[in-house]
VOKEMI-616706 format. One record per residue (C-alpha): residue number from 1; residue in one letter; x, y, z. Coordinates in steps of 0.25 Angstrom, whole numbers, padded with zeros to 4 digits. Each point is the difference from the previous one (the first is absolute). Layout:
VOKEMI-616706
+-----+------+-------+-------+-------+
: seq : type :    c1 :    c2 :    c3 :
+-----+------+-------+-------+-------+
: NUM :    A :     X :     Y :     Z :
...
+-----+------+-------+-------+-------+
This chain:
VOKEMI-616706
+-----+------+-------+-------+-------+
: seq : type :    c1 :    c2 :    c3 :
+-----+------+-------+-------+-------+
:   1 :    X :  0521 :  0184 :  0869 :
:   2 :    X :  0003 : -0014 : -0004 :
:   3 :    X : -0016 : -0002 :  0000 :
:   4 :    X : -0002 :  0012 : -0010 :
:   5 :    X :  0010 : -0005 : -0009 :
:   6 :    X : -0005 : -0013 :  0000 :
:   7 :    X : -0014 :  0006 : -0002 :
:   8 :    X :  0005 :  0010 : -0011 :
:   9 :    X :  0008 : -0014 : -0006 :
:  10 :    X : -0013 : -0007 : -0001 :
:  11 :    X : -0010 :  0010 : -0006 :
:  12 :    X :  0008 :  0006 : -0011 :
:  13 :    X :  0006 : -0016 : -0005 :
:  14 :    X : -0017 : -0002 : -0001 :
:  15 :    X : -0001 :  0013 : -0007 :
:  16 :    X :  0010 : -0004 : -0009 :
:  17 :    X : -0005 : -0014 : -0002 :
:  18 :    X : -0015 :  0003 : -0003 :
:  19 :    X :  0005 :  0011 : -0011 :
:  20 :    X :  0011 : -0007 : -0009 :
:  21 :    X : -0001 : -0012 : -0010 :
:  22 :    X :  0013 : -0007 : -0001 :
:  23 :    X : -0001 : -0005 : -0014 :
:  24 :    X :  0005 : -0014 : -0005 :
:  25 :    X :  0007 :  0005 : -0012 :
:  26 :    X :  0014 : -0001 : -0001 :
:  27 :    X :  0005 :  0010 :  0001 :
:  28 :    X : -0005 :  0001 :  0014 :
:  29 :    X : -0007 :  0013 :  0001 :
:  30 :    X : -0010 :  0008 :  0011 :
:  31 :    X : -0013 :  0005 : -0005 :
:  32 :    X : -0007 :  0009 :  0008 :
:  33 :    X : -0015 : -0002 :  0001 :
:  34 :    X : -0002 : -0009 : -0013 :
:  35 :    X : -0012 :  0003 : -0009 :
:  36 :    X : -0016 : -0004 :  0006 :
:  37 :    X : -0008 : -0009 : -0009 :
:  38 :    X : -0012 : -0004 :  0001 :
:  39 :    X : -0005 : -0013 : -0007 :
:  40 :    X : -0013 :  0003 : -0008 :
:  41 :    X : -0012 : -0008 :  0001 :
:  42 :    X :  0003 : -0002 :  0016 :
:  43 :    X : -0015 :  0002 :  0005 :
:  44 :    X :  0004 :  0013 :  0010 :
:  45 :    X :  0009 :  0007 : -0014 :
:  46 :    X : -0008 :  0011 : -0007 :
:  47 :    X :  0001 : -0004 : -0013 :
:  48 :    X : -0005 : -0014 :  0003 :
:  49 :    X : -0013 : -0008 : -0006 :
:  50 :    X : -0006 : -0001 :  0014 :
:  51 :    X :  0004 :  0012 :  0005 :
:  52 :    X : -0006 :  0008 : -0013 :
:  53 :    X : -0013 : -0011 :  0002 :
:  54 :    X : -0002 :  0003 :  0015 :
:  55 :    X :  0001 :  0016 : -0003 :
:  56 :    X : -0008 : -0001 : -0011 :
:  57 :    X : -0012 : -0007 :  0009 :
:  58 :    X :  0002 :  0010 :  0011 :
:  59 :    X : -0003 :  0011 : -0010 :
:  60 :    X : -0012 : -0006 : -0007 :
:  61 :    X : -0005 : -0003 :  0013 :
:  62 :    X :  0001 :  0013 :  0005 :
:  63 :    X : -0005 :  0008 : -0010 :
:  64 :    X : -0011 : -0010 : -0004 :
:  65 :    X : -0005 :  0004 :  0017 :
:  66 :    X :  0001 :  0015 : -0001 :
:  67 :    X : -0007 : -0001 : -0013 :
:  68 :    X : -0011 : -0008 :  0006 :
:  69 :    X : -0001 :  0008 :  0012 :
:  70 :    X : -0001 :  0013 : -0009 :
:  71 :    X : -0012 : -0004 : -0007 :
:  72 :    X : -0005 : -0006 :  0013 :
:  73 :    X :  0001 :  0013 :  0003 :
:  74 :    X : -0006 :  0005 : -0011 :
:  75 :    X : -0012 : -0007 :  0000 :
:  76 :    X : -0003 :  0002 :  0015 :
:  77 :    X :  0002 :  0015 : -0003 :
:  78 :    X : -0011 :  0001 : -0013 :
:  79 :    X : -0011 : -0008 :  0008 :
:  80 :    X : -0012 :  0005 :  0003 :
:  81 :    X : -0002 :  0005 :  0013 :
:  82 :    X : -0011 : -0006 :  0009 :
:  83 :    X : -0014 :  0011 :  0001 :
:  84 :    X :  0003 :  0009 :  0013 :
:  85 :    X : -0007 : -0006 :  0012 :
:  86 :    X : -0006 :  0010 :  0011 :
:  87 :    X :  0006 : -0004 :  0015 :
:  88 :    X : -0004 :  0011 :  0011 :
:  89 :    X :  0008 : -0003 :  0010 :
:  90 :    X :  0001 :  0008 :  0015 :
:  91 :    X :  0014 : -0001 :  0001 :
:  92 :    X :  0013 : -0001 : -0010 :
:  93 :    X :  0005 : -0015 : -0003 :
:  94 :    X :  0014 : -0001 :  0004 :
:  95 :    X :  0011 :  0005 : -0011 :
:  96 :    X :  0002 : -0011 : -0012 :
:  97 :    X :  0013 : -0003 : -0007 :
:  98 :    X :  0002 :  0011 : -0010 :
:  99 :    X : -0001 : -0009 : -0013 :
: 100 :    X :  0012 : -0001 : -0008 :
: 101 :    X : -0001 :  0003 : -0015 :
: 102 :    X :  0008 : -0012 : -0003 :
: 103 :    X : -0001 : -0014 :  0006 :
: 104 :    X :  0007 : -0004 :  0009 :
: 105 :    X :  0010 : -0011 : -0006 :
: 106 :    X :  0002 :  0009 : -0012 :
: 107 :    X :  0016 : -0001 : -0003 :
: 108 :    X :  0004 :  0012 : -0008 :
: 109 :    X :  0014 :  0004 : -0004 :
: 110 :    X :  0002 :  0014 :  0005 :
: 111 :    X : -0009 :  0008 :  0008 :
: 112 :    X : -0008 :  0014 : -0005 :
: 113 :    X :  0005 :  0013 :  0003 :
: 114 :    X : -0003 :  0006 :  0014 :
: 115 :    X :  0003 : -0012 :  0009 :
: 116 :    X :  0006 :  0002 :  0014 :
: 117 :    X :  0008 : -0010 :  0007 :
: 118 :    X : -0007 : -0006 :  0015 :
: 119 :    X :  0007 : -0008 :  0010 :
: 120 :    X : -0009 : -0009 :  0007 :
: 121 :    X :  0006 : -0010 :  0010 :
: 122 :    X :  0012 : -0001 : -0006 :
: 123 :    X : -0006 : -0004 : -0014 :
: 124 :    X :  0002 :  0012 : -0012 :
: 125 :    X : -0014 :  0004 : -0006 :
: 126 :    X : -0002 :  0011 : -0011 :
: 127 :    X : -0014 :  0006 :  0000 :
: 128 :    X : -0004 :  0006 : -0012 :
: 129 :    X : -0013 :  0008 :  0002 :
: 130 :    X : -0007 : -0010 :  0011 :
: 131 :    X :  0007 : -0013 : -0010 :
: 132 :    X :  0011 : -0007 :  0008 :
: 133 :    X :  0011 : -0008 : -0006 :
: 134 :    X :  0011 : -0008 :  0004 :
: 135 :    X :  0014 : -0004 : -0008 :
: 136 :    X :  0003 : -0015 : -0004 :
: 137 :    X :  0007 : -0006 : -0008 :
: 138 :    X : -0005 : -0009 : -0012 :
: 139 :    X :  0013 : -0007 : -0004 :
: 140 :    X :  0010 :  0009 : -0001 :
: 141 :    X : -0012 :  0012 : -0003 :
: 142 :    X : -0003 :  0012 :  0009 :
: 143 :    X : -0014 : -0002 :  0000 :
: 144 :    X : -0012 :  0007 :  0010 :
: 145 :    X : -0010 : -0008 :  0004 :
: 146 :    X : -0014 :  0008 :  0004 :
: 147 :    X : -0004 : -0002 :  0016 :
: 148 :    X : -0010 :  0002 :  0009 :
: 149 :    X :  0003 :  0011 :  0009 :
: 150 :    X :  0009 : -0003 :  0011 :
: 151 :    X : -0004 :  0003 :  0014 :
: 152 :    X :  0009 :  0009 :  0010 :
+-----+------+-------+-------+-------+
């Protein structure tokens, strides 16, 4: 019994301690849980020059990629294609890859309609229509990133 009291004692003389300010006015009075501040221009607050400099950077960077592997893209897609070559061959080649519409590296910020979600090894995919994608994050952005297609 002793033992739980001293226990009981101990915790709530911490609570007590980790959630009051004595205040050094006179008179002497008891504040509990004084106001938060935060000291701008710190490089971790949100408001401050290198915090808005390192964000600014991480969003020109990112969408100065997605827009190059856009008309990458593009450009790939409105190529001519090579003339047809005739192959007779006695038995099929072995299945290829299916070939993703978007490159693989592509970082997009939501994926298209009609995605379904695939657990493979303990890794979340979504395939949407033979594309897979995984999530990551870029900074404090949910972001999907285009990948080959994972092996069961």
């Amino acid at each position: 019994m002793k033992t739980i009291l001293k226990t009981l004692v101990i915790v709530c003389s911490l609570v007590f301690m980790f959630g009051v300010d004595f205040v050094g006015e006179i008179p002497s009075s008891v504040v509990f849980v004084r106001e938060a501040e935060a000291i701008i221009g710190l490089p971790f607050t949100p408001l401050s020059v290198a915090g808005v400099a390192r964000r600014t950077t991480r969003r020109v960077v990112a969408t100065e990629a997605a827009v190059a592997t856009t008309e990458a893209a593009a450009a790939s897609a409105s190529a001519k294609p090579p003339p047809p070559t005739v192959v007779v061959v006695k038995e099929p080649p072995p299945a290829a890859p299916a070939a993703s519409a978007v490159p693989i590296g592509t970082v997009v910020h939501a994926l298209p309609a009609g995605c379904t979600s695939v657990a493979v090894s303990g890794a979340n995919y979504s395939d949407c229509g033979g594309t897979f994608y995984k999530a990551a994050f870029q900074g404090n952005n949910l972001v999907y990133v285009v990948v080959q297609k994972p092996m069961k």
